[in-house]
TORKOL-4160 file (C-alpha; in steps of 0.2 Angstrom, whole numbers, padded with zeros to 4 digits, m for minus):
320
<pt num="1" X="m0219" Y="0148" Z="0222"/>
<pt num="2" X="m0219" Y="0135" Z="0207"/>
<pt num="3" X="m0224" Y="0148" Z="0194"/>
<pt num="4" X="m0207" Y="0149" Z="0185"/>
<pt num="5" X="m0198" Y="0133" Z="0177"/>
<pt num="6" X="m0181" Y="0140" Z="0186"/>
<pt num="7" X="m0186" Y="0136" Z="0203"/>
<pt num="8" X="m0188" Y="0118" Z="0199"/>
<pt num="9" X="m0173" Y="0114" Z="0189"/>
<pt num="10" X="m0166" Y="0124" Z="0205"/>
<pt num="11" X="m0172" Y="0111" Z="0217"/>
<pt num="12" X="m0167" Y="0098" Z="0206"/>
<pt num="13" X="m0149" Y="0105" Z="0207"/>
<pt num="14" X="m0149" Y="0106" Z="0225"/>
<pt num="15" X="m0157" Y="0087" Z="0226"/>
<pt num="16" X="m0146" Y="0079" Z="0216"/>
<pt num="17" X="m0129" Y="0087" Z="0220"/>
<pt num="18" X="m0126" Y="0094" Z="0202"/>
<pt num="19" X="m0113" Y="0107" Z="0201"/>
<pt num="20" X="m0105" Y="0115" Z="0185"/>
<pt num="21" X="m0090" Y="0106" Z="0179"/>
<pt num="22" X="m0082" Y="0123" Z="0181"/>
<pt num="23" X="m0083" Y="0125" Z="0200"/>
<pt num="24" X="m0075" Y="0120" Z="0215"/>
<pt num="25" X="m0086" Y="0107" Z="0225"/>
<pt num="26" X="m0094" Y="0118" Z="0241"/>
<pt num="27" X="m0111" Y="0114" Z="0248"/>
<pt num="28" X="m0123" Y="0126" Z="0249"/>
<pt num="29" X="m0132" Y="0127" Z="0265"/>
<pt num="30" X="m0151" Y="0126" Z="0268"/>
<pt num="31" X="m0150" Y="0140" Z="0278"/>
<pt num="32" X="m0143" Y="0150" Z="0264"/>
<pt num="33" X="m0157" Y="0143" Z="0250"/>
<pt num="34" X="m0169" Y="0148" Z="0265"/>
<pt num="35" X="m0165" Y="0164" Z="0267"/>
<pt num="36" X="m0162" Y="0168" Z="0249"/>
<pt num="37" X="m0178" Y="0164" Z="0244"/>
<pt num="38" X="m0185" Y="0178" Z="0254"/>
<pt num="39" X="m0176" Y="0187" Z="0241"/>
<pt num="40" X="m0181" Y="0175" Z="0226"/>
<pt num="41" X="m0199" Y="0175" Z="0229"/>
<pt num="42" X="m0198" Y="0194" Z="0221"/>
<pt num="43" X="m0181" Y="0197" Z="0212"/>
<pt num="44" X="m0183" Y="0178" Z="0205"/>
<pt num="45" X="m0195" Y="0184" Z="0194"/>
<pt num="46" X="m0201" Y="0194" Z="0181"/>
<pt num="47" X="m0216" Y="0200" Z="0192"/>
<pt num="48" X="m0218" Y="0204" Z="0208"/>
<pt num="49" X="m0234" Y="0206" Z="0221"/>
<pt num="50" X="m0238" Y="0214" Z="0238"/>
<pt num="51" X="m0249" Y="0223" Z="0248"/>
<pt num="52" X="m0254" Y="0239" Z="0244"/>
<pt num="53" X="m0261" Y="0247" Z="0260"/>
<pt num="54" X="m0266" Y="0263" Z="0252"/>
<pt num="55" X="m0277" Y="0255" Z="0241"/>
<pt num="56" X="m0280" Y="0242" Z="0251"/>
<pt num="57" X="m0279" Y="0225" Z="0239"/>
<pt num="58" X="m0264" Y="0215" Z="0233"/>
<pt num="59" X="m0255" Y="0225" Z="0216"/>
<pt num="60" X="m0243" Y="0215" Z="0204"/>
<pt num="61" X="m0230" Y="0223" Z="0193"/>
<pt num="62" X="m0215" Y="0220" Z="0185"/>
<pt num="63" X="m0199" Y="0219" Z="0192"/>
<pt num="64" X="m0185" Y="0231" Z="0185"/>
<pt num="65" X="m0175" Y="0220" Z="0173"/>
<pt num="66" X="m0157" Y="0225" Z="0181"/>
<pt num="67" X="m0164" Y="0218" Z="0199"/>
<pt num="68" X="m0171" Y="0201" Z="0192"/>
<pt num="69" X="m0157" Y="0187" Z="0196"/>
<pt num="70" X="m0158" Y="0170" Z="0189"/>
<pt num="71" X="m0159" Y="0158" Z="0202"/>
<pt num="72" X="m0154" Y="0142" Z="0192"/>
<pt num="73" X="m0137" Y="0152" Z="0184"/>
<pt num="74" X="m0134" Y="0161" Z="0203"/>
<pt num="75" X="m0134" Y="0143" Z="0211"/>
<pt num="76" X="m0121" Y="0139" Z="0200"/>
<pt num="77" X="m0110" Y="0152" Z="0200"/>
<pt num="78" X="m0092" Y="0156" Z="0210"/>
<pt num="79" X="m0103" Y="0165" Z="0223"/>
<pt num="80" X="m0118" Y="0153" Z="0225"/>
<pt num="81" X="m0113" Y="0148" Z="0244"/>
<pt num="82" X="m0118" Y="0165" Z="0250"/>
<pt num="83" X="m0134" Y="0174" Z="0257"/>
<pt num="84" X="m0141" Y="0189" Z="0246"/>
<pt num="85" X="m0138" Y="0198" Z="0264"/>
<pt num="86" X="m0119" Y="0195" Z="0264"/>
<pt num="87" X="m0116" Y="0209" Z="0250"/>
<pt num="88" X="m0133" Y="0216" Z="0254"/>
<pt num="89" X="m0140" Y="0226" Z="0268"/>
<pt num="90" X="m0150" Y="0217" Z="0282"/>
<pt num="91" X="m0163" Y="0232" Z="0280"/>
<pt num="92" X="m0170" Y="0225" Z="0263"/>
<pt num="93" X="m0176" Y="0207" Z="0271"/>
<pt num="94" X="m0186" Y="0219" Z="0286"/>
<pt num="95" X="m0200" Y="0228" Z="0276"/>
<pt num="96" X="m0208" Y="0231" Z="0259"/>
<pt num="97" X="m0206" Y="0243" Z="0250"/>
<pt num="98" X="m0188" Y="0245" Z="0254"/>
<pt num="99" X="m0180" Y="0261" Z="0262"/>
<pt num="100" X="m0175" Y="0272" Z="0249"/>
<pt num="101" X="m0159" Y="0276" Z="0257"/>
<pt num="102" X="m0151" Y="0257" Z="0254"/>
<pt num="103" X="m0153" Y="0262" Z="0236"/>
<pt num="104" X="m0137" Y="0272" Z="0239"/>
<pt num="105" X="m0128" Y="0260" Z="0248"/>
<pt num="106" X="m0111" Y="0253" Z="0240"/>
<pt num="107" X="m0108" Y="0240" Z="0233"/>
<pt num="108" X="m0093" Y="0230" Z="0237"/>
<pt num="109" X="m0078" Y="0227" Z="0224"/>
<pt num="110" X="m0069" Y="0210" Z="0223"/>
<pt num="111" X="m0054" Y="0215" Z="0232"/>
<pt num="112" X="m0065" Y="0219" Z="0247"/>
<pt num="113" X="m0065" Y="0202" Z="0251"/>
<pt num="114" X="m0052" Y="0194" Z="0240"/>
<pt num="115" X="m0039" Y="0204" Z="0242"/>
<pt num="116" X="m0025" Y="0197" Z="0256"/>
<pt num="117" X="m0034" Y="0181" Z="0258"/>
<pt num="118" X="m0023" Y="0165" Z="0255"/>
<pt num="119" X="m0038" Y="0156" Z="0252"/>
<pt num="120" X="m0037" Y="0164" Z="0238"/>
<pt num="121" X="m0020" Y="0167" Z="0233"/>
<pt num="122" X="m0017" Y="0156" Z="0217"/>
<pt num="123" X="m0030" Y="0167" Z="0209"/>
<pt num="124" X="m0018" Y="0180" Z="0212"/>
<pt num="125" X="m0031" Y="0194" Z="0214"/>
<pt num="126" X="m0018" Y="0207" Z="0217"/>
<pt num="127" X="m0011" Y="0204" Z="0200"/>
<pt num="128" X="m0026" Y="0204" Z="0193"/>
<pt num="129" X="m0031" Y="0222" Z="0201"/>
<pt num="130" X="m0016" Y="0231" Z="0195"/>
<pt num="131" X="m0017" Y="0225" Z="0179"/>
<pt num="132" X="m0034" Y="0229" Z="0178"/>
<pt num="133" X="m0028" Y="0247" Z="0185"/>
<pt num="134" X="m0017" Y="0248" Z="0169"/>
<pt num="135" X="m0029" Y="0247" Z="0156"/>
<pt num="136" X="m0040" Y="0257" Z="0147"/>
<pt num="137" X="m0055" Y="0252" Z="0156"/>
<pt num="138" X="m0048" Y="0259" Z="0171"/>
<pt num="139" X="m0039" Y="0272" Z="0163"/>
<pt num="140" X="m0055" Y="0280" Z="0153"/>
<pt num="141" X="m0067" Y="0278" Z="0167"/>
<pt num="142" X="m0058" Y="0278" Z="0184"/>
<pt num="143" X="m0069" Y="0270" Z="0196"/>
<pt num="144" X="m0085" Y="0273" Z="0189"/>
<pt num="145" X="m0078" Y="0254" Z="0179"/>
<pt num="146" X="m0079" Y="0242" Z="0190"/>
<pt num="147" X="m0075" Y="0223" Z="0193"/>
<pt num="148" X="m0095" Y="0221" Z="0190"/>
<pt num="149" X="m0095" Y="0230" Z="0173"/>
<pt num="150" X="m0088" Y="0213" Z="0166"/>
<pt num="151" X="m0092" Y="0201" Z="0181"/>
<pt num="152" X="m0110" Y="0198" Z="0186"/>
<pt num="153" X="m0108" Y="0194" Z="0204"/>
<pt num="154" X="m0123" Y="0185" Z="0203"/>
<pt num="155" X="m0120" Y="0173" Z="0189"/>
<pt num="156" X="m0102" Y="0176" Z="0184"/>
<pt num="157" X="m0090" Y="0157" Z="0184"/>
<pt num="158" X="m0073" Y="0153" Z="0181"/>
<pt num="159" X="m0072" Y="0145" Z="0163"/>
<pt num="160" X="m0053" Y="0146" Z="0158"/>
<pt num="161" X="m0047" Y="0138" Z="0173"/>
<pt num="162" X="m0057" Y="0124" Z="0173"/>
<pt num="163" X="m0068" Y="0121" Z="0159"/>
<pt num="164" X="m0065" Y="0107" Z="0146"/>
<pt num="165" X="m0075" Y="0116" Z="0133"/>
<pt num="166" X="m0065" Y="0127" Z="0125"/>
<pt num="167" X="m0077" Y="0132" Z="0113"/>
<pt num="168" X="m0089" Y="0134" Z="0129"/>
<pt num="169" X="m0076" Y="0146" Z="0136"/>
<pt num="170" X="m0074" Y="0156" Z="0122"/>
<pt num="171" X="m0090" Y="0159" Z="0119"/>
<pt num="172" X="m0095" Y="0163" Z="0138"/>
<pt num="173" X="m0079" Y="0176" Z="0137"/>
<pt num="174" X="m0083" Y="0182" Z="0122"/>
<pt num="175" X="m0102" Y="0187" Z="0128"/>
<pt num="176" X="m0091" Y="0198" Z="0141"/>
<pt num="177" X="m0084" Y="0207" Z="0129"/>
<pt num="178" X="m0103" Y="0208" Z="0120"/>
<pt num="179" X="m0110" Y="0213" Z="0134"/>
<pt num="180" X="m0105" Y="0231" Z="0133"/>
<pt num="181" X="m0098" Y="0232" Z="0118"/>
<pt num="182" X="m0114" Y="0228" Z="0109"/>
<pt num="183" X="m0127" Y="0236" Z="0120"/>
<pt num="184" X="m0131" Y="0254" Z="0119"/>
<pt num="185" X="m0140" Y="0253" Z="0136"/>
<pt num="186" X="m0123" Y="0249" Z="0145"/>
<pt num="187" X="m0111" Y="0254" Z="0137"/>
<pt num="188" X="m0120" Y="0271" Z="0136"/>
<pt num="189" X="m0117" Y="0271" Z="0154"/>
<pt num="190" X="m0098" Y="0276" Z="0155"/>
<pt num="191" X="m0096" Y="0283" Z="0138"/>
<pt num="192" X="m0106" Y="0293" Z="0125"/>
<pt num="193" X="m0100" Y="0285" Z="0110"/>
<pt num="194" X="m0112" Y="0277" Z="0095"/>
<pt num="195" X="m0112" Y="0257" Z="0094"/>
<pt num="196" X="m0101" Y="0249" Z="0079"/>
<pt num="197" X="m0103" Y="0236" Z="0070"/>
<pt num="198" X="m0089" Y="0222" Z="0075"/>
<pt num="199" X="m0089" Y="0213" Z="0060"/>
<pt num="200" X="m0088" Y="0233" Z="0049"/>
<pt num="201" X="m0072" Y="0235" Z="0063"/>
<pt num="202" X="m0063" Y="0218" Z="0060"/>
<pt num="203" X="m0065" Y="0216" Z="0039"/>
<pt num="204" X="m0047" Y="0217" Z="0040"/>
<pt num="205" X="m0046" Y="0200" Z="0050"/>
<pt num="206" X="m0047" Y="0186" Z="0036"/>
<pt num="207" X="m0063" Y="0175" Z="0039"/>
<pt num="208" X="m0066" Y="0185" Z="0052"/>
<pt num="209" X="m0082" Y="0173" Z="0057"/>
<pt num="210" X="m0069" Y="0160" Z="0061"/>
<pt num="211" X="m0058" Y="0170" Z="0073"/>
<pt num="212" X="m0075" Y="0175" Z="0082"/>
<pt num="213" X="m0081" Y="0157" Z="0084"/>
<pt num="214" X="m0063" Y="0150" Z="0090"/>
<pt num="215" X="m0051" Y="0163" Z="0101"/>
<pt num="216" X="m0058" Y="0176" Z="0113"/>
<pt num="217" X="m0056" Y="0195" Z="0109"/>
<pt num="218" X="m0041" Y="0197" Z="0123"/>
<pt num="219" X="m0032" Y="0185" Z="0114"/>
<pt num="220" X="m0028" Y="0201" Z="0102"/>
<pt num="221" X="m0035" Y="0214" Z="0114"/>
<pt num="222" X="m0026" Y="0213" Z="0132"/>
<pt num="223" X="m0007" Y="0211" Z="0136"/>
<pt num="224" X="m0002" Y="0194" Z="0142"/>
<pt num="225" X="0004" Y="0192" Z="0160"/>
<pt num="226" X="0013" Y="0176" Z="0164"/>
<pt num="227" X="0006" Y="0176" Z="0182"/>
<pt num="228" X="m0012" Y="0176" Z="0179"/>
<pt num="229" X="m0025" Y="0164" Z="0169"/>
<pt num="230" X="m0034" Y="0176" Z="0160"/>
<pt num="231" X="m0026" Y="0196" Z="0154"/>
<pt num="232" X="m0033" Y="0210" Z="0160"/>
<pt num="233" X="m0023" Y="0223" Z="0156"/>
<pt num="234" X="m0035" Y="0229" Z="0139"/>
<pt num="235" X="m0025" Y="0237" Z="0128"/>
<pt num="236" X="m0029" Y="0254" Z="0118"/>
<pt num="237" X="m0035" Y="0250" Z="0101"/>
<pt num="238" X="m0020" Y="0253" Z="0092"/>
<pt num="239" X="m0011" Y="0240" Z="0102"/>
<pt num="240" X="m0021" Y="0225" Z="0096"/>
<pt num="241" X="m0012" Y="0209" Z="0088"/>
<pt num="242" X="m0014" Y="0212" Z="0068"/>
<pt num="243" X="0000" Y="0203" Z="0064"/>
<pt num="244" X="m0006" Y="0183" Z="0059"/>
<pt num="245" X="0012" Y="0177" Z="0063"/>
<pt num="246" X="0008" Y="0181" Z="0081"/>
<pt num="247" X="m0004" Y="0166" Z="0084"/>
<pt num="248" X="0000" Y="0157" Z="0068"/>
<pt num="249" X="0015" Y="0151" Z="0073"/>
<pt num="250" X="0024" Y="0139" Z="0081"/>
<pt num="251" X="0027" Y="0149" Z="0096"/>
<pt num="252" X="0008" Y="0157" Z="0096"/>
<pt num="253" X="0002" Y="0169" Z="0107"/>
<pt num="254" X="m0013" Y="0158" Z="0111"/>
<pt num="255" X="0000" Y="0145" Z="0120"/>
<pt num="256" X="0002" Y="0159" Z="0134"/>
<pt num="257" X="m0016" Y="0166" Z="0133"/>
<pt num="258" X="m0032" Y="0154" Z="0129"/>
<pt num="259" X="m0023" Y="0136" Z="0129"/>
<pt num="260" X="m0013" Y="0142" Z="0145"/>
<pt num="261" X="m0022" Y="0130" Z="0155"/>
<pt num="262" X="m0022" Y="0114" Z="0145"/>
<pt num="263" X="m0002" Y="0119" Z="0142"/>
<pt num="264" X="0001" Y="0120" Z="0160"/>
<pt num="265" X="m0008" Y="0102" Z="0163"/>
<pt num="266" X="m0003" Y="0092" Z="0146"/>
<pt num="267" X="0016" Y="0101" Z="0143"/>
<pt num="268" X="0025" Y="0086" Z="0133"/>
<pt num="269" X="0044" Y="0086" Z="0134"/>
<pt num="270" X="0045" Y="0082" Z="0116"/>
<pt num="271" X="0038" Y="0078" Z="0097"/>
<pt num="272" X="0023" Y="0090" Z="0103"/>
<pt num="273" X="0027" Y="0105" Z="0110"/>
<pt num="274" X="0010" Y="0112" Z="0106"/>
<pt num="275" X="0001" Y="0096" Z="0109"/>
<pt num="276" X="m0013" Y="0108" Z="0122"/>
<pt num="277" X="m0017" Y="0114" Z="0102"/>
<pt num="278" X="m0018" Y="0099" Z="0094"/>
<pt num="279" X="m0031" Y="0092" Z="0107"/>
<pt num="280" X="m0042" Y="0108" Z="0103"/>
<pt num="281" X="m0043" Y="0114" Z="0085"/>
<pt num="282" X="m0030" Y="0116" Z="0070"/>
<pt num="283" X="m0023" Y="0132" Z="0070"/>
<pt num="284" X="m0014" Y="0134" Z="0055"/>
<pt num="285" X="0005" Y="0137" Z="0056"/>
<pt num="286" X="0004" Y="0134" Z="0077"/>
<pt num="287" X="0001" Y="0114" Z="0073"/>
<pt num="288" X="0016" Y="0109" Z="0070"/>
<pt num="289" X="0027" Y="0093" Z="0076"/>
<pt num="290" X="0047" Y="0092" Z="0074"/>
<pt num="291" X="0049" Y="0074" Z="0067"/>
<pt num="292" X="0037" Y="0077" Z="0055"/>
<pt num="293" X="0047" Y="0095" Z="0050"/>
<pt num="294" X="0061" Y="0083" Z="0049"/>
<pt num="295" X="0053" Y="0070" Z="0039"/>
<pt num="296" X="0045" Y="0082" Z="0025"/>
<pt num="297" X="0062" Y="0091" Z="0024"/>
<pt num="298" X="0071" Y="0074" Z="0023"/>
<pt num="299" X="0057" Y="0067" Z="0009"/>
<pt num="300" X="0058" Y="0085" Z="m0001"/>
<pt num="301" X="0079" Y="0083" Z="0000"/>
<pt num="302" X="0080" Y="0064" Z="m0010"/>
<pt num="303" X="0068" Y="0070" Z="m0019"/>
<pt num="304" X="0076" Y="0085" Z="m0026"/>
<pt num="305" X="0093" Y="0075" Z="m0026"/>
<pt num="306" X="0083" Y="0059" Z="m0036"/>
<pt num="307" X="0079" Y="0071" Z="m0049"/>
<pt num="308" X="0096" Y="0080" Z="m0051"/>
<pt num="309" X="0103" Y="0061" Z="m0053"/>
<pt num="310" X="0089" Y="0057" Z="m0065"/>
<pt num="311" X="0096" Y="0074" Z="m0073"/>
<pt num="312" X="0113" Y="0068" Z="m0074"/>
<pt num="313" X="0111" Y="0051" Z="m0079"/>
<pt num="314" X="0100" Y="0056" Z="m0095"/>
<pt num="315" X="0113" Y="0067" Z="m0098"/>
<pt num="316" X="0127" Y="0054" Z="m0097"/>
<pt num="317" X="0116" Y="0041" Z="m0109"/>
<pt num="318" X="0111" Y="0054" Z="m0122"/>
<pt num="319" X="0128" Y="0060" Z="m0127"/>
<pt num="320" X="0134" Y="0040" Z="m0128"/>
């Protein structure tokens, strides 16, 4: 049972009370952690062993990579309170090997739960689905793209909404994106295009390293929607931000999109008006402050004026 180092730092997560600062506090119920280990003892784990009654001795073999979840990053996502038999079929905990008629059992989609419940409404997962419905990810692939192309439902977390790490978030939203887009496995699954090079494909972007490392990609990719946290209305290709002036600028884009939240919870009335950037990082030509505008305009002005005297006056005292 103590074979792999994630069931312990499991337990100690479970002992101590740890939760990730990106999460709403919910206990998790022993019951749960019981019955989900049923499932753990195999899917937890690279390998897996049983009974072979043909052969009549115990067989070990790998388990599939795409059923092997991470206990530790489960037990710490959105959906770590539930049982692997609320999304799953009862019929996988009563025998081994599993009938192979589950195999074509649905999955369930977000909206299948979320969808109507007000426990849930300031997420505004409506919004969310018809955005989602509008762009191309949708458009291209119909159904066969799904909420779970982008959102593991067995490790996926809110970071934008709650994360203090914007760097962190950035990063986690930015692997999304990676997932797929650098991954000839999946993304080989909805279309039959050739993986690019995304640094070849954003050349054009000045220091292109930099913009990776501090905004996400929908920051140039998805149109913003004033109702939700995060876009998810992906926009054709042709459609991205280009235009540096869009987030370089006092009235940047990135207020509305990935400093939304810390705008929403440190808006300043004045001096400031994007002091949720200055907290965060410099962004050239967003970082900007009104008094000081005034300040260096008023310095440049008697400036420019003390030299036109200066002018003047030598002027004056070399004709005398």
């Amino acid at each position: 049972m103590f074979k792999n180092y994630k069931y312990l730092l499991f337990l100690l997560i479970c002992i101590t009370g740890h939760r990730a600062p990106a999460q709403e506090e919910s206990e998790i119920a022993p019951i749960t952690i019981e019955k989900n280990n049923e499932c753990l003892v195999c899917h937890g784990y690279k390998y897996f062993s049983y009974f072979n009654e043909y052969y009549g001795r115990d067989v070990k073999e790998r388990m599939n990579p795409l059923y092997i979840v991470d206990s530790t990053e489960f037990y710490l996502s959105n959906h770590r309170t539930f049982m692997c038999t609320d999304c799953h079929s009862t019929e996988y905990g009563d025998e081994f090997p599993h009938p192979n008629h589950l195999r074509f059992e649905p999955s369930f989609s977000c909206m299948d739960c979320h969808e109507g419940n007000d426990e849930f409404a300031r997420f505004n997962f409506e919004t969310i689905r018809d955005e989602f419905v509008k762009s191309v990810h949708s458009e291209k692939h119909s159904e066969d793209f799904t909420c779970w192309m982008c959102h593991n439902p067995h490790s996926y977390h809110i970071s934008a909404r709650n994360s203090q790490n914007l760097t962190e978030t950035i990063r986690y939203d930015n692997q999304i994106c990676l997932d797929c887009h650098s991954d000839e496995g999946r993304i080989g699954l909805l279309s039959d295009r050739e993986i690019f090079n995304m640094l070849d494909k954003h050349e054009w972007l000045p220091n292109h390293l930099a913009h990776f490392k501090s905004v996400r990609c929908i920051e140039c990719h998805a149109e913003v929607n004033d109702d939700l946290m995060v876009a998810h209305n992906i926009l054709p290709k042709e459609k991205a931000v280009k235009k540096c002036v869009e987030c370089h600028s006092q009235n940047s884009i990135l207020m509305a999109s990935l400093y939304k939240h810390q705008v929403q919870e440190k808006r300043s009335s004045r001096g400031y008006f994007n002091a949720a950037i200055m907290t965060e990082t410099y962004v050239i030509g967003a970082n900007r402050n009104i008094f000081l505008n005034i300040a260096s305009i008023s310095i440049f002005g008697l400036a420019f004026i003390g030299v036109i005297i200066h002018a003047i006056l030598r002027k004056i005292y070399a004709k005398k």
